[in-house]
N, C-alpha and C positions, 0 to 999 in steps of 0.2 A: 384377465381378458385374453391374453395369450392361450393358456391351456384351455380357452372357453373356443376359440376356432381351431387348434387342432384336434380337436375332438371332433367340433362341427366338418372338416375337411374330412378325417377318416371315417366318419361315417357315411358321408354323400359319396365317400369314394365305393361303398358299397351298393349304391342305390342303381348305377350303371353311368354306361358312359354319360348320355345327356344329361344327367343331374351332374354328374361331376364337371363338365361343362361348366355349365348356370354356376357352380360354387365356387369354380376359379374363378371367375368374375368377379362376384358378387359377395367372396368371403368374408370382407371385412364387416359386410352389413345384415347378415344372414342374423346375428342374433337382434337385432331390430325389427326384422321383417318377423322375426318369433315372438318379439315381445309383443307387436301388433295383433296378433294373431292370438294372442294370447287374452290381448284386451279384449277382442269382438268376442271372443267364447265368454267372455265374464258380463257382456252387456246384455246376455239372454233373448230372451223374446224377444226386443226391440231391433237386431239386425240377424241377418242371415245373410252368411256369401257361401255359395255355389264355385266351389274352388275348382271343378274341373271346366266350366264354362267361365269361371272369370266376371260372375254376376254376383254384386252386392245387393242386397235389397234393403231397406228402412222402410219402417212401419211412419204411416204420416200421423201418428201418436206422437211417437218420440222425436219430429221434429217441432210440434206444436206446445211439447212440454217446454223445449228450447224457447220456442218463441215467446212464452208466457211471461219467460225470465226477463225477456228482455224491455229497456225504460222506452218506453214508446208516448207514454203521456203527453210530452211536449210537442207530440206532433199532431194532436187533436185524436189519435187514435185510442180508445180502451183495448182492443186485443187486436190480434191479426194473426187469422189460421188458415192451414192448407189444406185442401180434401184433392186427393187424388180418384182419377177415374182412366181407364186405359187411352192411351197416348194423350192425356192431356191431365192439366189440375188448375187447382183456381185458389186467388185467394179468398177469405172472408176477411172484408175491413169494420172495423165495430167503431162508430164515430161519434163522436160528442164535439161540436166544434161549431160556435157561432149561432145556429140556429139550427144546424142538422142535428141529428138524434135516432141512428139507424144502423141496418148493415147493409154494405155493399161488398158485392162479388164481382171479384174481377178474372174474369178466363184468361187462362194463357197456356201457351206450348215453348217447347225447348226447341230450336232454333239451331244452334251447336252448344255443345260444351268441351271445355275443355283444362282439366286440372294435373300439372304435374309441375318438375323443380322450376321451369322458367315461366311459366303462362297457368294461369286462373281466374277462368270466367265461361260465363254462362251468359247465353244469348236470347232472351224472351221474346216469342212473339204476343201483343197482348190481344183480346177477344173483349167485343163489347160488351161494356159495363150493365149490370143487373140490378135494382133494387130489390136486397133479400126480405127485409123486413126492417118497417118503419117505428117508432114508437108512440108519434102521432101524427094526425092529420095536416098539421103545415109541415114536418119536417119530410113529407112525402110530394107534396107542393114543391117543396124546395128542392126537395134532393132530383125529382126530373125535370126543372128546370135548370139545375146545372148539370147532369148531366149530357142534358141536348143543347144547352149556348153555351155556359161557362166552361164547361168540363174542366171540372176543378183537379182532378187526378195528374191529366197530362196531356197537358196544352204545349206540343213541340217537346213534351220532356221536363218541361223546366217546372212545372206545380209537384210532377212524381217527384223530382228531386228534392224538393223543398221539403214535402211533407212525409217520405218517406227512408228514399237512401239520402247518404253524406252529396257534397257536389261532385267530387273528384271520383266515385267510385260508378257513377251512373251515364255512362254514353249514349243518345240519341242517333240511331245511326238513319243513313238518307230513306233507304224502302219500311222505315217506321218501326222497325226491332230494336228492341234496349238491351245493350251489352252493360253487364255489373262485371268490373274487375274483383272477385273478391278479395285480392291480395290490400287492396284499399279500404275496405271496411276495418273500422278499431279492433273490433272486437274478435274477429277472425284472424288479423294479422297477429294479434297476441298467441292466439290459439298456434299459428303456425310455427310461431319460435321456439315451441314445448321439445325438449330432446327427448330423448330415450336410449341408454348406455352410449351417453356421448354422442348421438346420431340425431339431425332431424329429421326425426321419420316423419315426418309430412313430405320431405325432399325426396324420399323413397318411393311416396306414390303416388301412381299413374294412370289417370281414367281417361275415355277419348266419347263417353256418351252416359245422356245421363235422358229416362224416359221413365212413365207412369204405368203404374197398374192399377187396380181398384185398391186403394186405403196402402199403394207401396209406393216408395221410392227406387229409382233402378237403377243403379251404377255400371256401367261396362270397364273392366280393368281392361288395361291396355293388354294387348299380344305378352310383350314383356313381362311386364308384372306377372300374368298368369300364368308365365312358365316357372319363375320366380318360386310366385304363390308355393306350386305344384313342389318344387324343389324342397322347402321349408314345412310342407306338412310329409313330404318324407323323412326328413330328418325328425321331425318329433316323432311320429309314429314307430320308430324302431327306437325310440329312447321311450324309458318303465312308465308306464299308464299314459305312453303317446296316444296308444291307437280310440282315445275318449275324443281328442280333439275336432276331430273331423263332424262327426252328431253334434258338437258344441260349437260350431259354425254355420251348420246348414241347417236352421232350422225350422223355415219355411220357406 
């Protein structure tokens, strides 16, 4: 590990003052932010980050392949997918539960986000609920009668809670926007503890917005980070068959 950052120092010491900057900083961690970077190039098609603007993008594919994993059945749901359209996306909820037997779509916009070492959460604002497609004649009876008296999704917050997120992870706030902590969900908190050469690189990074495009998802790296970023694919790029890295990151 030792001779693995002075080699990372003497090289960023070539790359000019401001990267050698960033590397006195940030030496100890330089080879995490590589092995990161290392990963996105191997996830292909499914992401692309734009390393001189600091823009990540996800295909709303591969968040939906995610989703598909996950045990949802106990909450009356059969699947729940996301379609992105520019500054907004929606979800589809596919329901079997009591006498419903349909899909519903629910709109929503991002509000704030924000993901780095001390704070993780995203701020929904939601948009009036949709009946996509019914699978029979009472379950369409039913479904727009609850969604104009019952509104079974989220009455104050507290039905979304029940039938979708944990309790602890889902905030009702006063002007009607739902903050999700994601550091509280199970299954992401586990995800966060994951190292990488002794480092947790989820601690390393740092987003301040996150927005839609048609069928993408859109991460803004922080200031920081993207100078970071910038610092770490110079450093590969002048190390043997660095300069492939960069087309194996941006690739839409």
């Amino acid at each position: 590990m030792k001779d693995s950052r002075l080699s990372i120092k003497n090289i960023a010491g070539k790359l000019g003052r401001g990267a050698k900057g960033v590397s006195e900083e940030i030496r100890e961690k330089i080879p995490a932010y590589i092995e990161l970077l290392k990963i996105l190039a191997r996830l292909g098609k499914n992401i692309s980050l734009d390393v001189d603007n600091g823009i990540l993008r996800i295909r709303e594919g591969f968040v939906n392949d995610y989703l598909s994993d996950v045990s949802i059945e106990d909450k009356g749901l059969r699947s729940v997918r996301v379609s992105c359209a520019d500054e907004k996306a929606s979800f589809s909820l596919e329901l079997k539960k009591f006498l419903f037997d349909g899909v519903i779509e629910v709109p929503f916009t991002v509000e704030h986000f924000i993901f780095n070492k001390d704070k993780r959460s995203v701020t929904f604002k939601f948009g009036e609920k949709k009946i996509d497609k019914v699978n029979n004649y009472y379950s369409k009876i039913i479904f727009w009668f609850s969604l104009s008296v019952i509104s079974i999704f989220y009455d104050k917050g507290d039905s979304l809670k029940n039938s979708f997120f944990n309790q602890d992870s889902l905030t009702v706030n006063p002007d009607g926007t739902h903050t999700i902590d994601l550091n509280k969900i199970p299954e992401l908190r586990e995800l966060f503890k994951k190292n990488v050469v002794n480092i947790r690189y989820w601690d390393v990074i740092a987003m301040d917005r996150l927005s839609f495009e048609k069928g993408l998802i859109t991460l803004r790296l922080s200031r920081k980070l993207t100078n970071i970023v910038r610092t770490a694919i110079g450093i590969i790029e002048v190390l043997p068959k660095g300069r492939f890295i960069r087309p194996l990151l941006n690739r839409f």
